[in-house]
C-alpha positions as CSV (number, residue, x, y, z in Angstrom):
1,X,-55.6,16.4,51.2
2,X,-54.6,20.2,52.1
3,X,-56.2,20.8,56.4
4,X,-59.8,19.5,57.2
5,X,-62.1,21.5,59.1
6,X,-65.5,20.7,60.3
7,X,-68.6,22.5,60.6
8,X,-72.7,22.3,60.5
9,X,-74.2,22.6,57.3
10,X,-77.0,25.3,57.3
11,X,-78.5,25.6,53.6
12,X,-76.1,27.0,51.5
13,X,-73.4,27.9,54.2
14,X,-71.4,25.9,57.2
15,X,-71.1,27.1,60.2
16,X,-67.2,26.7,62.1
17,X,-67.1,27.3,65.9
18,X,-64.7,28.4,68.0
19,X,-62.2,25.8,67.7
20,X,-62.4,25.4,64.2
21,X,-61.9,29.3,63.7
22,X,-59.1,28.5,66.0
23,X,-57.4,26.2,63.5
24,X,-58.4,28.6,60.3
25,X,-56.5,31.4,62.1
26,X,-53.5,28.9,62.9
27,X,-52.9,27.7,59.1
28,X,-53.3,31.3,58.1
29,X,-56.8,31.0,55.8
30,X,-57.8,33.9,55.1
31,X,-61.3,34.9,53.7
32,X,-62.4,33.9,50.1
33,X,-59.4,30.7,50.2
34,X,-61.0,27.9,49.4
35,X,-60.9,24.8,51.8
36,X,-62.4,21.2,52.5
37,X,-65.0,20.8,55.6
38,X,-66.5,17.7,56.7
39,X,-69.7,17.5,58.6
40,X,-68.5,14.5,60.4
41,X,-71.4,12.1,58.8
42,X,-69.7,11.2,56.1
43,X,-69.8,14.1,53.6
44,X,-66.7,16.0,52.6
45,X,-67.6,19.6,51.4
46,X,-65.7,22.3,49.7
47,X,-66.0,25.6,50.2
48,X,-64.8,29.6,50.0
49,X,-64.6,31.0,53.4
50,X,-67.2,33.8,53.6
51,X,-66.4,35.0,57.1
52,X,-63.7,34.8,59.9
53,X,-65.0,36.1,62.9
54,X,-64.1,36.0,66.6
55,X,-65.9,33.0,68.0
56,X,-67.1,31.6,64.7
57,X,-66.4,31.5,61.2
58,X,-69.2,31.3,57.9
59,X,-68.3,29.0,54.8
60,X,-70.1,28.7,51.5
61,X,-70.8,25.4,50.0
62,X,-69.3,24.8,46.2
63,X,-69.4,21.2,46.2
64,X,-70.2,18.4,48.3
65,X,-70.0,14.6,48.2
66,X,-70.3,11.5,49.9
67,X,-66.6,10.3,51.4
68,X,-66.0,6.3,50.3
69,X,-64.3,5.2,53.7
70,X,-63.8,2.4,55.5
71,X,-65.8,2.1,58.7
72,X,-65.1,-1.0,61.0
73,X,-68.7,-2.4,62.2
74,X,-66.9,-2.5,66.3
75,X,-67.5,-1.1,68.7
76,X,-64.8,-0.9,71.1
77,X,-65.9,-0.4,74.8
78,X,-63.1,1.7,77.1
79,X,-63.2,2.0,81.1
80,X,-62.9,5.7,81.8
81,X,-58.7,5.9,82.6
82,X,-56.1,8.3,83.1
83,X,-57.4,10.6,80.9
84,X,-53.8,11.3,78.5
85,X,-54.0,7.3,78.1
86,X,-57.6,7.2,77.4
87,X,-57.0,10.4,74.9
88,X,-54.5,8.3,73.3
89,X,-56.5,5.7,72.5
90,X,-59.9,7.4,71.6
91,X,-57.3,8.5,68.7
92,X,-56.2,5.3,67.6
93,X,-60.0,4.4,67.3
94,X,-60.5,6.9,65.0
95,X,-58.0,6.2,62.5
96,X,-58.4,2.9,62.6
97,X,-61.9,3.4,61.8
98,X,-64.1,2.1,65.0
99,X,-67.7,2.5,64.3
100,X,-68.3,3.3,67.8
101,X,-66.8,3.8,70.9
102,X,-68.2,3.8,74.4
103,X,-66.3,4.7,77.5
104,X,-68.2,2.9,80.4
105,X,-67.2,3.3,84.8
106,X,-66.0,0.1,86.5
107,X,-65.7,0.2,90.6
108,X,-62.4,1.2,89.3
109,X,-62.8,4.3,87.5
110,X,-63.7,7.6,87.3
111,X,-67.1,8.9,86.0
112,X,-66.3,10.8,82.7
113,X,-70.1,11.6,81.7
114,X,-68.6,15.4,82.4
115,X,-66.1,15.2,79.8
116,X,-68.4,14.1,76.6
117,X,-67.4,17.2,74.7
118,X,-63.8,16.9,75.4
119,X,-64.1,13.5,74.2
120,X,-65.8,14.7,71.3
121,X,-63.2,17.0,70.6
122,X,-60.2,14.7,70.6
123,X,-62.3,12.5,67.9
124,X,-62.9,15.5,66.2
125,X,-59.1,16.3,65.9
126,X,-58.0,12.5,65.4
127,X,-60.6,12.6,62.4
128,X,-59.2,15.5,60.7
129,X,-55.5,14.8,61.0
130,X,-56.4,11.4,59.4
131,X,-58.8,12.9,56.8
132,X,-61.6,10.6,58.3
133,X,-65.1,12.0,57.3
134,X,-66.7,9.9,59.4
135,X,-66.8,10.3,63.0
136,X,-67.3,7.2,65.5
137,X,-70.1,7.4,67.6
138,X,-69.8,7.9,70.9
139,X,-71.2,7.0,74.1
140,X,-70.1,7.7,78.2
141,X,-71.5,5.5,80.8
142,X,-71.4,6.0,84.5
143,X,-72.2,2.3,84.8
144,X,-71.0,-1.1,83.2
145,X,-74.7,-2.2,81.5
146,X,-72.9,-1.9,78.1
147,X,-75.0,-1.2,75.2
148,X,-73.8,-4.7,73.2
149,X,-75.3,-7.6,72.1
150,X,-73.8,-10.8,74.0
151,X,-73.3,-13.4,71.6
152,X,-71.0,-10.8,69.3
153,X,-69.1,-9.3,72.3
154,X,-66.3,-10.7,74.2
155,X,-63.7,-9.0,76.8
156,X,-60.3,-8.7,77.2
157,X,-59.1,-10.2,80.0
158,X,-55.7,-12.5,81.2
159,X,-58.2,-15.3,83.1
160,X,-60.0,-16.1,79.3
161,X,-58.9,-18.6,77.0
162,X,-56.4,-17.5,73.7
163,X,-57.6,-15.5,71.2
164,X,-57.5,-16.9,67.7
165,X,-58.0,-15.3,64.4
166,X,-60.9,-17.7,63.9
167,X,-62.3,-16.6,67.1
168,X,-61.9,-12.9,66.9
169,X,-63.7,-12.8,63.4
170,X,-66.7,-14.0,64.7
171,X,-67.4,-10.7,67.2
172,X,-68.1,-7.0,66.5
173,X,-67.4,-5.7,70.3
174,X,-64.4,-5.3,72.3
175,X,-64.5,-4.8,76.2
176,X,-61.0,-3.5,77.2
177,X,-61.3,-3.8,81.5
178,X,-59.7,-0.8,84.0
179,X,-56.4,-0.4,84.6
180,X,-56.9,-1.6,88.4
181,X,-58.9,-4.8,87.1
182,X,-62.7,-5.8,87.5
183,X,-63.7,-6.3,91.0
184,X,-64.8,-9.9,91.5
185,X,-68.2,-9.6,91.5
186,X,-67.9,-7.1,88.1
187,X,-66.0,-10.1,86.4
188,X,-68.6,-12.8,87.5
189,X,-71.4,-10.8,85.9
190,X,-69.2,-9.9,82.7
191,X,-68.7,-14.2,82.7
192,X,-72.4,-14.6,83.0
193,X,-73.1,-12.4,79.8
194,X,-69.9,-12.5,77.5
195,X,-66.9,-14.5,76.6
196,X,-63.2,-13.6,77.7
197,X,-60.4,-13.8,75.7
198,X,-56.6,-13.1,76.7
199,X,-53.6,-12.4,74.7
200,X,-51.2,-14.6,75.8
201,X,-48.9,-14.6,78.7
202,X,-47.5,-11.0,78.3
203,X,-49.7,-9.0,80.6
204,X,-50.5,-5.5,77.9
205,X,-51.9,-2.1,79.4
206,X,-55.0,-1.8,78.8
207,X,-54.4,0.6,75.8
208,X,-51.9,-1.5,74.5
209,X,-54.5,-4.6,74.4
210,X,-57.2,-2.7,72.6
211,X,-54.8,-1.4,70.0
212,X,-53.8,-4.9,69.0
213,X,-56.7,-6.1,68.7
214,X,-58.0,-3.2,66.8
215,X,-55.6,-3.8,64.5
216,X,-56.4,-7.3,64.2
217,X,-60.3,-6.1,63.3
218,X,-58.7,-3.7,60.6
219,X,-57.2,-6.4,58.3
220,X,-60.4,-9.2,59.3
221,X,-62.6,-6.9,58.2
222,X,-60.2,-6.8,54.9
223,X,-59.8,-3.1,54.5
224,X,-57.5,-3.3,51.6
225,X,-60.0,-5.5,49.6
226,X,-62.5,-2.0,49.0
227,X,-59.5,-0.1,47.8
């Protein structure tokens, strides 16, 4: 697929903001080129580019359907990190598909509920370069009560027991701890509520762990069955 952009649908017309007019101006589109916008809930639109202005950019619908894609039903639950880490793994979310994705603060961390539209933005960018119409939901958190249901979540940690394949099949939501660790009393309340799994002996940064085990929900949830 030639570049994605994304906009809001407004009747006939999508609306592109700043950033997207951005990217129209950096790939050289000029007005009345046609080009493919998503809305980021699934549809993929195309359309002739009415307008390029300044701070935003006008695009009229010609077609529009409903993108076939592969969504993994997990929801993968980050502690707020050095941000270029955490970045880097908000991406790999995307294209793997992750449903949702929420970034909670351990005692450990730094509150991030001031950077939900930069977050935003780097799923924005990880969708399009992956041609994903779908974008994860997200959520930020200033405190660990994660929004998860127990019985279907379980955390990564070095103190659980081994993660099998039979095992991770039967859950929907990763916890990936803090680089720093849980404090003690944050890991006997995680204990009380969810399972913990480890992934062997190697000790994995944090965004190396997820990643796997990402991965590991991509081909359990048999993405290549669908086609």
């Amino acid at each position: 697929m030639p570049h994605l952009f994304y906009g809001k649908p407004n009747g006939e017309f999508i609306v592109l903001d700043a950033h997207e007019t951005q990217h129209l101006k950096v790939v050289r589109i000029r007005e009345e080129r046609e080009v493919f916008i998503t809305d980021g809930e699934g549809k993929l639109y195309r359309c002739q580019i009415v307008n390029i202005g300044k701070n935003e950019s006008i695009a009229r619908i010609m077609e529009s359907k409903e993108r076939r894609e592969k969504i993994l039903p997990v929801t993968l639950c980050v502690a707020s990190q050095h941000w270029e880490r955490l970045r880097w793994l908000v991406e790999k979310a995307v294209e793997v598909g992750i449903a949702r994705i929420v970034v909670y603060k351990p005692s450990r961390g730094r509150s991030y509920s001031d950077k939900v539209e930069k977050i935003k933005l780097v799923i924005r960018n990880a969708a399009k370069q992956c041609a994903r119409c779908r974008f994860p939901e997200l959520q930020v958190l200033d405190n660990l009560d994660l929004p998860v249901e127990p019985s279907k979540t379980f955390v990564l940690h070095q103190s659980g027991e081994p993660l099998t394949l039979t095992q991770a099949a039967q859950y929907r939501n990763i916890v990936v701890g803090p680089e720093g660790d849980f404090t003690e009393s944050e890991l006997e309340s995680l204990r009380s509520k969810y399972r913990l799994f480890n992934l062997g002996e190697t000790i994995f940064r944090f965004e190396t762990a997820a990643l796997l085990v990402m991965g590991l929900m991509y081909f359990l949830n048999d993405p290549l069955e669908e086609g």
